[in-house]
HTML snippet that shows the backbone in 3Dmol.js (N, CA, C, O; Angstrom):
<script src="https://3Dmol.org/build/3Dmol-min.js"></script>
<div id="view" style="width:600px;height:400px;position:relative"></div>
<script>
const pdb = `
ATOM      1  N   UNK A   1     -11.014 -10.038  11.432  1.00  0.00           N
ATOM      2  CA  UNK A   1     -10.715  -8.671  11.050  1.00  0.00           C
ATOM      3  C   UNK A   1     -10.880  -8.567   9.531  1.00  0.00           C
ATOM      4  O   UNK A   1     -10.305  -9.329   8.753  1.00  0.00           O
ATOM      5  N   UNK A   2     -11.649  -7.638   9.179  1.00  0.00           N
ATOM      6  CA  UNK A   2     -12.129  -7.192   7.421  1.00  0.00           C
ATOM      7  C   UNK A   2     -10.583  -6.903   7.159  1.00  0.00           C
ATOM      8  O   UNK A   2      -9.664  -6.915   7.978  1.00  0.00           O
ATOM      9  N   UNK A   3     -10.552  -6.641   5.800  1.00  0.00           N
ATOM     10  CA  UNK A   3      -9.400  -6.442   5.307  1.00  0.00           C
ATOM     11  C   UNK A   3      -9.304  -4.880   5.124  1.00  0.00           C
ATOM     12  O   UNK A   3      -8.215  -4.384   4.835  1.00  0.00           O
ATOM     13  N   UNK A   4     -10.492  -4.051   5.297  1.00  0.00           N
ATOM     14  CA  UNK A   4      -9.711  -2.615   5.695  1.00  0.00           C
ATOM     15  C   UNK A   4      -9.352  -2.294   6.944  1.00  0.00           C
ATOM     16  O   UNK A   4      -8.410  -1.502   6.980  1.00  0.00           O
ATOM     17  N   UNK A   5      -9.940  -2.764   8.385  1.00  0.00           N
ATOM     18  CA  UNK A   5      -9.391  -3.197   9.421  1.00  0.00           C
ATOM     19  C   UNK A   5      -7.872  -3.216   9.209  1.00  0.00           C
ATOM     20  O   UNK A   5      -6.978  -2.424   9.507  1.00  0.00           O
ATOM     21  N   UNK A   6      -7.900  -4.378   8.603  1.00  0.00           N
ATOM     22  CA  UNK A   6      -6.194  -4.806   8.418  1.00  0.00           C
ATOM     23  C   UNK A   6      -5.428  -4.355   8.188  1.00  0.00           C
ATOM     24  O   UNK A   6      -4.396  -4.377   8.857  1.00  0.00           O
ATOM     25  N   UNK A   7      -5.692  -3.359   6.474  1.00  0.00           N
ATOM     26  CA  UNK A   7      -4.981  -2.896   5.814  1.00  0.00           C
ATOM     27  C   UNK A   7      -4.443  -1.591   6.782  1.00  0.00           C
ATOM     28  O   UNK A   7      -3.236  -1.460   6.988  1.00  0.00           O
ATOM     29  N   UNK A   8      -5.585  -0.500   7.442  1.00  0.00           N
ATOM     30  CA  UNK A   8      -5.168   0.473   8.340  1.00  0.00           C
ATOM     31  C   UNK A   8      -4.584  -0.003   9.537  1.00  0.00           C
ATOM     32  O   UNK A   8      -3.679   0.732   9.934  1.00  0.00           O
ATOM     33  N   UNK A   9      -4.820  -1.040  10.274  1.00  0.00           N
ATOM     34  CA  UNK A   9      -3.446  -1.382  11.206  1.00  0.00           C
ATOM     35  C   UNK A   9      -2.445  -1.679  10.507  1.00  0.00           C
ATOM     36  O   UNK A   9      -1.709  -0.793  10.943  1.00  0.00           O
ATOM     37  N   UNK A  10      -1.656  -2.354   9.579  1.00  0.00           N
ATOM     38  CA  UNK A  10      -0.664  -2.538   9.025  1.00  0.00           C
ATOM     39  C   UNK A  10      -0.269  -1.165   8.549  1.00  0.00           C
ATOM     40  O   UNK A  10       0.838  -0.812   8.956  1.00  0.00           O
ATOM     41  N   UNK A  11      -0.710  -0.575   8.023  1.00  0.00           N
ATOM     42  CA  UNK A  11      -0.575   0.853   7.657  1.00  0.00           C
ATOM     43  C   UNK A  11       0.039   1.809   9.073  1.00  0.00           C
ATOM     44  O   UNK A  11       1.203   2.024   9.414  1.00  0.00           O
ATOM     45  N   UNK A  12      -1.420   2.304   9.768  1.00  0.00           N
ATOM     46  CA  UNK A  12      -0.512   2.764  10.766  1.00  0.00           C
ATOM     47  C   UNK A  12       0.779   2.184  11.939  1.00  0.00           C
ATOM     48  O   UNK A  12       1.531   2.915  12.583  1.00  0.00           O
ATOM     49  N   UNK A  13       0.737   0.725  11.958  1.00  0.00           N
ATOM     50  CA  UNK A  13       1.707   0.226  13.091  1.00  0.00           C
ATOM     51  C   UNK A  13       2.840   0.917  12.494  1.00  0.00           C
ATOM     52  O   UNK A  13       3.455   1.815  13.069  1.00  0.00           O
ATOM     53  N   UNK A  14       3.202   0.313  10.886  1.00  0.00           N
ATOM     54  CA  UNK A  14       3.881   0.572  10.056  1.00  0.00           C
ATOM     55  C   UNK A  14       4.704   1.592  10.212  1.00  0.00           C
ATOM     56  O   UNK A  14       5.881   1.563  10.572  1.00  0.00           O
ATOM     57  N   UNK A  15       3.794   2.835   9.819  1.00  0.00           N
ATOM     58  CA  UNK A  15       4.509   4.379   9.778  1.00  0.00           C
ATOM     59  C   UNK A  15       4.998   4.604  10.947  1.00  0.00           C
ATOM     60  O   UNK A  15       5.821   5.518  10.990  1.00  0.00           O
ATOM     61  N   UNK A  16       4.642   3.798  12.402  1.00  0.00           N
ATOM     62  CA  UNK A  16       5.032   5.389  13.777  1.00  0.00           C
ATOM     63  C   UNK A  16       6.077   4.060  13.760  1.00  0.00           C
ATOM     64  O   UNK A  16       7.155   4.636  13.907  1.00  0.00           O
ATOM     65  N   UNK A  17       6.424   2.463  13.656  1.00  0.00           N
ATOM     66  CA  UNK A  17       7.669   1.977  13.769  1.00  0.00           C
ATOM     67  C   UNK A  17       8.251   2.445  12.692  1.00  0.00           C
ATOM     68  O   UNK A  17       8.533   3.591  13.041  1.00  0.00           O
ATOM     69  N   UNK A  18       8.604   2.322  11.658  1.00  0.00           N
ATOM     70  CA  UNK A  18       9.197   2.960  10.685  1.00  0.00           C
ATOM     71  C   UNK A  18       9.586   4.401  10.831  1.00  0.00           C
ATOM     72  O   UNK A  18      10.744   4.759  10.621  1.00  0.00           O
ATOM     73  N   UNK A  19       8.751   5.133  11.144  1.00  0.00           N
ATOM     74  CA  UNK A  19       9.022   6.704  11.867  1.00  0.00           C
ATOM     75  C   UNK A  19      10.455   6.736  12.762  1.00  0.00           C
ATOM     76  O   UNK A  19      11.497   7.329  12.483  1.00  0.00           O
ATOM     77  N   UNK A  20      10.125   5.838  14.011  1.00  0.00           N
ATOM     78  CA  UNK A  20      11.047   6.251  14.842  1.00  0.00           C
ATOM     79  C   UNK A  20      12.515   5.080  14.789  1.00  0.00           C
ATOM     80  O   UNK A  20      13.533   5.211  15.468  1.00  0.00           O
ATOM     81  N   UNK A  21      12.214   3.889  13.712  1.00  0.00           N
ATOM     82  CA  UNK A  21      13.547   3.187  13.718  1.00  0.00           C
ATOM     83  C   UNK A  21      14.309   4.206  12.461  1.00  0.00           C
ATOM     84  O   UNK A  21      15.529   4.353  12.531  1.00  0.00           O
ATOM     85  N   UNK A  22      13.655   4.777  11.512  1.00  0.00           N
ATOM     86  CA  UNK A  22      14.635   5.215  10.649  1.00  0.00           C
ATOM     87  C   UNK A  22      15.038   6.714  10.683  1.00  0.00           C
ATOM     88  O   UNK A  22      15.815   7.231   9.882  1.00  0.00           O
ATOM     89  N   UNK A  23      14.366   7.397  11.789  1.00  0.00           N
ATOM     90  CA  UNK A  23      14.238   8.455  12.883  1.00  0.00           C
ATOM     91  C   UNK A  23      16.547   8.054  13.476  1.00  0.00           C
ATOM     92  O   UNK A  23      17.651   8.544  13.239  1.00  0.00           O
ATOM     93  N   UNK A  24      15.988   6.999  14.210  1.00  0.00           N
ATOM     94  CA  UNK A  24      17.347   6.604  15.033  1.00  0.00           C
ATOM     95  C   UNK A  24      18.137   6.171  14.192  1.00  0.00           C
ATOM     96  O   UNK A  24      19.256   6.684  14.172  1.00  0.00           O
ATOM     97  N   UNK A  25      17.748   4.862  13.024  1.00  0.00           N
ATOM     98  CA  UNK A  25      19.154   4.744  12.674  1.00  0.00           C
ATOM     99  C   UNK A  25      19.878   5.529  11.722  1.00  0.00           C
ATOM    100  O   UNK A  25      21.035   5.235  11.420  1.00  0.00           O
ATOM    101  N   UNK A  26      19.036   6.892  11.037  1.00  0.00           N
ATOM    102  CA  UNK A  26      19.965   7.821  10.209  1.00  0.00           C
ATOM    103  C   UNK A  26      20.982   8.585  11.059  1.00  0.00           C
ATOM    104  O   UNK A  26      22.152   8.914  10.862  1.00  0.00           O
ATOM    105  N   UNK A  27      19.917   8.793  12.323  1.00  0.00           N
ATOM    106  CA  UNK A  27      20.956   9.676  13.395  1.00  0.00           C
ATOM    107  C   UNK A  27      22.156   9.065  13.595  1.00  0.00           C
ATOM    108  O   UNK A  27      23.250   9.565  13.333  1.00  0.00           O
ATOM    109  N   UNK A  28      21.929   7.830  14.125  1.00  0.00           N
ATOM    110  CA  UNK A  28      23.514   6.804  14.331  1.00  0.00           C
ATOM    111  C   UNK A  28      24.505   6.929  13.188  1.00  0.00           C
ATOM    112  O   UNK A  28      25.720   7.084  13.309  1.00  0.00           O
ATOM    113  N   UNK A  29      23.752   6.833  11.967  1.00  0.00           N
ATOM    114  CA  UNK A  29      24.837   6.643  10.867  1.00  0.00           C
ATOM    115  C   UNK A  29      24.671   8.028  10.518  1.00  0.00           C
ATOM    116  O   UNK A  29      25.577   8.007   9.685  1.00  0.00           O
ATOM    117  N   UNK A  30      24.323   9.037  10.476  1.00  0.00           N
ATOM    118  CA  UNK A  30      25.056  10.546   9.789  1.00  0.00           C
ATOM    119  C   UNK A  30      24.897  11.158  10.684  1.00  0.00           C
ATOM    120  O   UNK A  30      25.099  12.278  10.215  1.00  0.00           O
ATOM    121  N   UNK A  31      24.597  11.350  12.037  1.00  0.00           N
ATOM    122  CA  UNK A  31      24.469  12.567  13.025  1.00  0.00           C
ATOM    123  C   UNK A  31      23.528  13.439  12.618  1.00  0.00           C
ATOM    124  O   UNK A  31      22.621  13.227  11.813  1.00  0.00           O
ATOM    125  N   UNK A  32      23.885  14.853  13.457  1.00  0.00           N
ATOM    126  CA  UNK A  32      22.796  15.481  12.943  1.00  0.00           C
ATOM    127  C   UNK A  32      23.537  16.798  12.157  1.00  0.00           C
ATOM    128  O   UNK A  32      24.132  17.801  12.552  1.00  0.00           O
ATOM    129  N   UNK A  33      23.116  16.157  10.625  1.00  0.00           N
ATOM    130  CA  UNK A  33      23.965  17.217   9.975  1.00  0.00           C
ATOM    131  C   UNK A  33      22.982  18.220   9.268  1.00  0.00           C
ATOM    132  O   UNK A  33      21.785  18.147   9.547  1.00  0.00           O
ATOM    133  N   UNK A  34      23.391  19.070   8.445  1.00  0.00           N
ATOM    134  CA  UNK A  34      22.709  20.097   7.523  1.00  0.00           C
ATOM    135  C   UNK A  34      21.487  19.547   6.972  1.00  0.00           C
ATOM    136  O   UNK A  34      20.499  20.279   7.027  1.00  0.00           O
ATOM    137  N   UNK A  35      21.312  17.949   6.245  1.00  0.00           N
ATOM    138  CA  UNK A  35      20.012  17.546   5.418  1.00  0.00           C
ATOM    139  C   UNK A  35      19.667  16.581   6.512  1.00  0.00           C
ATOM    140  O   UNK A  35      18.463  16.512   6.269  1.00  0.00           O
ATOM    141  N   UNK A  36      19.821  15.875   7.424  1.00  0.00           N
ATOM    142  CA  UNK A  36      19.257  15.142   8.101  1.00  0.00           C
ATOM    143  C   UNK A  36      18.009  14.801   8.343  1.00  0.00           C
ATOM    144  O   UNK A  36      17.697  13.701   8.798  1.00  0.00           O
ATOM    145  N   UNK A  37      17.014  15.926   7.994  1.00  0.00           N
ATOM    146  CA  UNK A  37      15.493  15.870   7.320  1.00  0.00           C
ATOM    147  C   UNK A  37      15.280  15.067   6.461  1.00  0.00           C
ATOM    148  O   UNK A  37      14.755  13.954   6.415  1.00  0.00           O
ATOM    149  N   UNK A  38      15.885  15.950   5.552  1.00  0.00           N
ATOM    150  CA  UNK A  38      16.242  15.148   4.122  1.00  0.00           C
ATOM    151  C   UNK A  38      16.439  13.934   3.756  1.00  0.00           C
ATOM    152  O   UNK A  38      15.763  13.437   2.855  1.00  0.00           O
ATOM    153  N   UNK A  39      17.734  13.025   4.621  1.00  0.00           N
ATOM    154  CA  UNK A  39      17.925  11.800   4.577  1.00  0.00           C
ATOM    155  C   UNK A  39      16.917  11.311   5.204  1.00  0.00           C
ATOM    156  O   UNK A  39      16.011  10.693   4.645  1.00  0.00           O
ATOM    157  N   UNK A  40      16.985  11.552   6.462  1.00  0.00           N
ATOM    158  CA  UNK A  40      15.617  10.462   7.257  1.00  0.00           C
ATOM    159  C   UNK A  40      14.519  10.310   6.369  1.00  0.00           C
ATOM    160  O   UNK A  40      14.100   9.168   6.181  1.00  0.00           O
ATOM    161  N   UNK A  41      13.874  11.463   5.676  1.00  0.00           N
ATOM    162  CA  UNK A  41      12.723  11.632   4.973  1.00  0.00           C
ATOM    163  C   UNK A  41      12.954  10.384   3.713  1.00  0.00           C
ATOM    164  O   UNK A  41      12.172   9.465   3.472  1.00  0.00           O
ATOM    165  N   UNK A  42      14.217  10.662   3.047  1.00  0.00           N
ATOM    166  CA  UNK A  42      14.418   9.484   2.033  1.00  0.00           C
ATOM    167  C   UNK A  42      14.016   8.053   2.436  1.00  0.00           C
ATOM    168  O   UNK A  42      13.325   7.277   1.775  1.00  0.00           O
ATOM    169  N   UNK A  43      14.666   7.814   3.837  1.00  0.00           N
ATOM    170  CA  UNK A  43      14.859   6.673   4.517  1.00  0.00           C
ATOM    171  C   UNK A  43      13.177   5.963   4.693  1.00  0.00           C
ATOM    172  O   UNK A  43      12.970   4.811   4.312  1.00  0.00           O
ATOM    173  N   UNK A  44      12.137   6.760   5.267  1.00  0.00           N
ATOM    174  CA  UNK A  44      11.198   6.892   5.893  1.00  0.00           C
ATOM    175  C   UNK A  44       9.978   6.364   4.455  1.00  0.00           C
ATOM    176  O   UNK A  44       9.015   5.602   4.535  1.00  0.00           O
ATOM    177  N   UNK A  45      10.501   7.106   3.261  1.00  0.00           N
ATOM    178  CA  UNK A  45       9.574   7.104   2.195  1.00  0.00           C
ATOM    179  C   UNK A  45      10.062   5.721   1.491  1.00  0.00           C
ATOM    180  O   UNK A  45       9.395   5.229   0.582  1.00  0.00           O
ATOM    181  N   UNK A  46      11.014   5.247   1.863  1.00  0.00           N
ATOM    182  CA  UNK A  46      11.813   4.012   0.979  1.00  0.00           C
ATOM    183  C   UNK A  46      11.038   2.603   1.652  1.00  0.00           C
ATOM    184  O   UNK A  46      10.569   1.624   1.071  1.00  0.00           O
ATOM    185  N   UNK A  47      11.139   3.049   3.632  1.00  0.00           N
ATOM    186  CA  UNK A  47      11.209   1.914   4.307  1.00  0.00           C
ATOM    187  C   UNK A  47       9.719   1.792   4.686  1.00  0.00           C
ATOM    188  O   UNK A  47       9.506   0.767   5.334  1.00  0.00           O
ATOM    189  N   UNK A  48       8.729   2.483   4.483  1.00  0.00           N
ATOM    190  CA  UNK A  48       7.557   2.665   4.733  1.00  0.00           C
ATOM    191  C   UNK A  48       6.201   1.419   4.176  1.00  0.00           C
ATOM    192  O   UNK A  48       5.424   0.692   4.794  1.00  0.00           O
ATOM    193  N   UNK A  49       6.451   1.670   2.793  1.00  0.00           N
ATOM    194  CA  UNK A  49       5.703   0.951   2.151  1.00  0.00           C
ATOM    195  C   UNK A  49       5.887  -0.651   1.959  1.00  0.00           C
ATOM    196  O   UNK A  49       4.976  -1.439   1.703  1.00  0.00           O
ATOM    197  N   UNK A  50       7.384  -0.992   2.153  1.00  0.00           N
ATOM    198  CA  UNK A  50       7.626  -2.101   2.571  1.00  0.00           C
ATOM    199  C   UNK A  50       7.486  -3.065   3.769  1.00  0.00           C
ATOM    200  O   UNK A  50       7.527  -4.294   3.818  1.00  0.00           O
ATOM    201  N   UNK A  51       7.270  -1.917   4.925  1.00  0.00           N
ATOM    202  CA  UNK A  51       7.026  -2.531   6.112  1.00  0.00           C
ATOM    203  C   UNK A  51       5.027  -2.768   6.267  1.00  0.00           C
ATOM    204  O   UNK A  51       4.366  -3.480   7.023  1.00  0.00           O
ATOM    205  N   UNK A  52       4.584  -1.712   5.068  1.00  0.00           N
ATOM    206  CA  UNK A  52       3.335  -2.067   5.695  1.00  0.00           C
ATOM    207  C   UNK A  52       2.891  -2.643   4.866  1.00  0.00           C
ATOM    208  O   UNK A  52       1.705  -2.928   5.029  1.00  0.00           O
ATOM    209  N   UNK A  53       3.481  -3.070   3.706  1.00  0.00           N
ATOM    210  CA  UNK A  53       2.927  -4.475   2.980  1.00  0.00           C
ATOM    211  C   UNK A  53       3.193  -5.596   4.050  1.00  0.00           C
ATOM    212  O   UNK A  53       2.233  -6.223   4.497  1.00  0.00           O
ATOM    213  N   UNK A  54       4.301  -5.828   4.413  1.00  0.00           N
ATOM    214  CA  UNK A  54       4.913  -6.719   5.254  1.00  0.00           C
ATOM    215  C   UNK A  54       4.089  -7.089   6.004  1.00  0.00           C
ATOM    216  O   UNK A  54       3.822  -8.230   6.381  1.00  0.00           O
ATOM    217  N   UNK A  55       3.575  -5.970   6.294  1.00  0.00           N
ATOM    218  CA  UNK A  55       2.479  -6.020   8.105  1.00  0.00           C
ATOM    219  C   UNK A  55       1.244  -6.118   7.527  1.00  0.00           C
ATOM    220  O   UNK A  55       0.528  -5.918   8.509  1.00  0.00           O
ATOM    221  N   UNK A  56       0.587  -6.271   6.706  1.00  0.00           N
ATOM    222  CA  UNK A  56      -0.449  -6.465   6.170  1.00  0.00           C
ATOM    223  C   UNK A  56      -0.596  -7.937   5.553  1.00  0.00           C
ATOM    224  O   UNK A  56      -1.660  -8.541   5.414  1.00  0.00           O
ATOM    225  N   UNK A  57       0.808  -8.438   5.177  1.00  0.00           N
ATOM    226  CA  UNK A  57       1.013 -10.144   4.624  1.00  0.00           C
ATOM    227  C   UNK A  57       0.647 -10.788   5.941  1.00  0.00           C
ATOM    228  O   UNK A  57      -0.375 -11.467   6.039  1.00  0.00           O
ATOM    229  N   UNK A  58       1.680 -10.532   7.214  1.00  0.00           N
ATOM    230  CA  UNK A  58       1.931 -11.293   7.866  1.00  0.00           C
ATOM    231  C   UNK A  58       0.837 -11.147   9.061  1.00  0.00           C
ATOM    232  O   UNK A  58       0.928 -11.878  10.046  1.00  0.00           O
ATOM    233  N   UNK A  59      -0.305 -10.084   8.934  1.00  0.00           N
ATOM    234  CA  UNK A  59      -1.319 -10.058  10.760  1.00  0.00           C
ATOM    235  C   UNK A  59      -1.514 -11.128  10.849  1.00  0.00           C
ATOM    236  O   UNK A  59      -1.208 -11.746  11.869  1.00  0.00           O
ATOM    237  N   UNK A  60      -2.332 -11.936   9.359  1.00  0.00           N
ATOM    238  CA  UNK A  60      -2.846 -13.173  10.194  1.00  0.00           C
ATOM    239  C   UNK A  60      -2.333 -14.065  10.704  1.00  0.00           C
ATOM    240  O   UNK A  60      -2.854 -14.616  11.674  1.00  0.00           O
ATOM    241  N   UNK A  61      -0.738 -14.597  10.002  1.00  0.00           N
ATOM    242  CA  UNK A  61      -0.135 -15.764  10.728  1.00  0.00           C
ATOM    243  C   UNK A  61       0.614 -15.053  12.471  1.00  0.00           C
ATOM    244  O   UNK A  61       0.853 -15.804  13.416  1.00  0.00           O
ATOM    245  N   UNK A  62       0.839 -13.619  12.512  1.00  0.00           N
ATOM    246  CA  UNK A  62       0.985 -12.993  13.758  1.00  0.00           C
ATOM    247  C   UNK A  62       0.040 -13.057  14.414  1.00  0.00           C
ATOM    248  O   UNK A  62       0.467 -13.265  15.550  1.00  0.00           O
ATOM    249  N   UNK A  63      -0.649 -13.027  14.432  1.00  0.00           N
ATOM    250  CA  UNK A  63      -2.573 -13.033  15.686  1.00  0.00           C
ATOM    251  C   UNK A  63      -2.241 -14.308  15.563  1.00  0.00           C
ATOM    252  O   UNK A  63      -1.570 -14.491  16.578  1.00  0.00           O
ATOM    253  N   UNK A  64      -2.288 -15.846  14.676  1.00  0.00           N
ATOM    254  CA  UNK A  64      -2.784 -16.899  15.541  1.00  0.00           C
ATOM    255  C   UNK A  64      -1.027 -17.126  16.137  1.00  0.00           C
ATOM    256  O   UNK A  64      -1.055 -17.158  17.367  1.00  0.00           O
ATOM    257  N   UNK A  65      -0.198 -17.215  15.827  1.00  0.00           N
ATOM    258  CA  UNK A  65       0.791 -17.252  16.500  1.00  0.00           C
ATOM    259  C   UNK A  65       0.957 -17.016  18.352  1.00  0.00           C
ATOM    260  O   UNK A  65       1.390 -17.672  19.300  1.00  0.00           O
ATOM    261  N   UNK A  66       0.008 -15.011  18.016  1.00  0.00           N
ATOM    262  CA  UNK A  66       0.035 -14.702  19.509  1.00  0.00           C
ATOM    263  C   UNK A  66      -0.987 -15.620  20.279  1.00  0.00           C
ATOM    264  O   UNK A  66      -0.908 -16.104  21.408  1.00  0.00           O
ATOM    265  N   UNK A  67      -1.979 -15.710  19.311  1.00  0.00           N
ATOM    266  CA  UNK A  67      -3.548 -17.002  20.290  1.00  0.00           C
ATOM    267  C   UNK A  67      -2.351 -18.065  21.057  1.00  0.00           C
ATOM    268  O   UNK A  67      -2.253 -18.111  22.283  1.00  0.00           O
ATOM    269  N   UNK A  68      -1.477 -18.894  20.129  1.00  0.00           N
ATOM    270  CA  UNK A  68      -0.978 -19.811  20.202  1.00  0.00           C
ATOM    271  C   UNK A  68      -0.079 -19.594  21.978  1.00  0.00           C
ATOM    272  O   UNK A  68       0.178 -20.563  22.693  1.00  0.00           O
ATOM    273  N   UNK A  69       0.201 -18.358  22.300  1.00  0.00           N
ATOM    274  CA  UNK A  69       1.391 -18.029  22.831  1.00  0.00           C
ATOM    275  C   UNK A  69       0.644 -17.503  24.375  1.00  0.00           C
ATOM    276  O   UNK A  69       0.953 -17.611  25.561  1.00  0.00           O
ATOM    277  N   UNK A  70      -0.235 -17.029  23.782  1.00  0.00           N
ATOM    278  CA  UNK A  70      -1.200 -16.714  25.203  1.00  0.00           C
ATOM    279  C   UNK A  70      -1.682 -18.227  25.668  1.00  0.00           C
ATOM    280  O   UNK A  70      -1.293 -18.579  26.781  1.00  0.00           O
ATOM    281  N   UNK A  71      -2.378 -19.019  25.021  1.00  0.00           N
ATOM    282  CA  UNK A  71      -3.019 -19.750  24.881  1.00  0.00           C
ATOM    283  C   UNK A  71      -2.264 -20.769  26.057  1.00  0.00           C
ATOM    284  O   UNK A  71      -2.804 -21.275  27.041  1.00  0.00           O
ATOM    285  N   UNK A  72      -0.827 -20.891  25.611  1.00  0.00           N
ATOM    286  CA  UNK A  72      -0.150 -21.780  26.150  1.00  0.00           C
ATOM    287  C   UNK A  72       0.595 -21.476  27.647  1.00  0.00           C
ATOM    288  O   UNK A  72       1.207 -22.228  28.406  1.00  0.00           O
ATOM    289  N   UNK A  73       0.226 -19.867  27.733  1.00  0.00           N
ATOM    290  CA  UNK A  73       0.801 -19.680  28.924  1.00  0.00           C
ATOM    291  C   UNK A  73       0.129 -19.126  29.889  1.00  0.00           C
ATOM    292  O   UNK A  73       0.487 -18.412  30.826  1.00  0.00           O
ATOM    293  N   UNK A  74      -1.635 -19.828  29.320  1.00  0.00           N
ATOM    294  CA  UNK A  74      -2.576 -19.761  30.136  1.00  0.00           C
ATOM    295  C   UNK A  74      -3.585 -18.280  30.097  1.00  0.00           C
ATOM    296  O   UNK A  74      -4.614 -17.963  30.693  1.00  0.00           O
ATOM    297  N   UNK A  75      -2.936 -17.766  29.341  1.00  0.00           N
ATOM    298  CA  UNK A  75      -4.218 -16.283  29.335  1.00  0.00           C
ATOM    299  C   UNK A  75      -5.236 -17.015  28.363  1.00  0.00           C
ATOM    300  O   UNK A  75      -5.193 -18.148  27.884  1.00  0.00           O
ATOM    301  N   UNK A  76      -6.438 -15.700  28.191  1.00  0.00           N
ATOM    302  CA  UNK A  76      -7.448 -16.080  27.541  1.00  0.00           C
ATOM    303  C   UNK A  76      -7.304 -15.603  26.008  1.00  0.00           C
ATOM    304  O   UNK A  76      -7.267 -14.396  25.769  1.00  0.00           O
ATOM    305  N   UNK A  77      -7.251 -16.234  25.318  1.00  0.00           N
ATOM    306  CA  UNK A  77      -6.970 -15.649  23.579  1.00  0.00           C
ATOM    307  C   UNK A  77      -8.415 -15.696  23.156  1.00  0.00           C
ATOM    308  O   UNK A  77      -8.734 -15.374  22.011  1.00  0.00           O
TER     309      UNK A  77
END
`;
const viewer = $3Dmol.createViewer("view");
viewer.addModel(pdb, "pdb");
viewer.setStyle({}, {cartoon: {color: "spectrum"}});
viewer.zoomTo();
viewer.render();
</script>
């Protein structure tokens, strides 16, 4: 996989998990109050760019990991 390949899967996996975990856990911790946009939106713009650096460090040791995992439990990697 090229590294813009990469960079746009890490990018999008990124945003729609990030979307919907910081989606749920603002709800858990403030309900749904008056700014709740607002916060999530904070939450969303904070936790975003960190997760898709994250996911952009880590595809490659994640893909051979999964080879490793299929591999061993007999699918075709």
């Amino acid at each position: 996989m090229d590294n813009k390949a990469r960079f746009i899967l890490a990018a999008t996996m990124s945003s729609m998990m990030v979307a919907m975990v910081t989606l749920i856990v603002t709800w858990l911790n403030l309900g749904l109050r008056h700014d709740f946009i607002l916060q999530w939106a904070k939450a969303y713009i904070i936790a975003w760019p960190i997760a898709a650096i994250t996911g952009y460090a880590i595809l490659p040791m994640a893909r051979r990991f999964t080879d490793r995992v299929v591999a061993r439990i007999g699918g075709a990697a």
